[in-house]
C-alpha positions in Angstrom: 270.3 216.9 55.2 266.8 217.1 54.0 265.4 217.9 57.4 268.1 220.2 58.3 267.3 222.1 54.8 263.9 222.4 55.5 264.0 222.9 59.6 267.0 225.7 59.4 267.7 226.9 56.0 266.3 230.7 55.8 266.3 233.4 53.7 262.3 232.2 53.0 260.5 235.6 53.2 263.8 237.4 51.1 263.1 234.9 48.3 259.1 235.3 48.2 260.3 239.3 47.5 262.3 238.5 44.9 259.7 236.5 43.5 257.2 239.2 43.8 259.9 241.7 42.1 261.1 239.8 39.5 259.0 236.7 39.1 260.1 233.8 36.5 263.8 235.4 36.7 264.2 234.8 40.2 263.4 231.4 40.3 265.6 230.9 37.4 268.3 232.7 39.0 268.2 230.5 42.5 268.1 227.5 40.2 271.0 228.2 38.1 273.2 230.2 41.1 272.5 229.3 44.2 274.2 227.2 46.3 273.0 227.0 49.5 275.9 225.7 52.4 275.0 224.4 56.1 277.7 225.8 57.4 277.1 229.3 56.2 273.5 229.9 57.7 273.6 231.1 61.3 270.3 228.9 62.2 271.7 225.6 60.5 274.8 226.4 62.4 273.6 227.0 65.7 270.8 224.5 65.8 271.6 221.5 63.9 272.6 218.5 65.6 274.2 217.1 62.4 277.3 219.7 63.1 279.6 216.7 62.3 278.1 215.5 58.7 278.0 219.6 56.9 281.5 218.1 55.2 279.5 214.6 54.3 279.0 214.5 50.2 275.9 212.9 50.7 274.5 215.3 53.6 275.5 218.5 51.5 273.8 216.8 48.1 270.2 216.2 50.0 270.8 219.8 52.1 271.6 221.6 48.5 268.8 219.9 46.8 265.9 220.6 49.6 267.2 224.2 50.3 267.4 225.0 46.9 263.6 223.4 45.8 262.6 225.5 49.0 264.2 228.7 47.9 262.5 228.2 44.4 259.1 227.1 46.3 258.9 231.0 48.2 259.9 232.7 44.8 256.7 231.0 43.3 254.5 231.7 45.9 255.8 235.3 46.1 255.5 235.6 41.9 251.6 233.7 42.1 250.8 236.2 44.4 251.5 239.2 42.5 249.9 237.7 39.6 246.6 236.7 41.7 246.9 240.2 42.7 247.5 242.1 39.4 244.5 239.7 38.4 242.2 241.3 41.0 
């Protein structure tokens, strides 16, 4: 699930945007809301070859958990970099 998550879960470059908009409340927004699904991303979809495991408890617990910490990774680079900038 992990690898999957972090090989095929998108959405990276949307969520370093919302992290230069809104900063601290988008990270605390994908950490309260999101709820990121294998079977719902296109690229996980098409190129996994775990197709049979997106119903597995255990698969969907370590995909949820590394897509989510990566979601919340791009909003913090996206909200250091407007603050390096607005420092400059």
């Amino acid at each position: 699930g992990q690898q999957d998550a972090e090989n095929f879960h998108g959405k990276k470059g949307g969520h370093i945007a919302l992290g230069v908009l809104f900063g601290p409340f988008a990270i605390l927004g994908t950490a309260l809301f999101a709820d990121p699904d294998p079977s719902k991303g296109a690229k996980t979809a098409s190129m996994s070859t775990n197709k049979q495991m997106f119903s597995d408890p255990a698969y969907l617990q370590c995909y949820k958990k590394e897509a989510k910490s990566g979601l919340i990774k791009a909003e913090a680079i996206g909200w250091a970099a407007w603050l390096i900038f607005l420092l400059l």
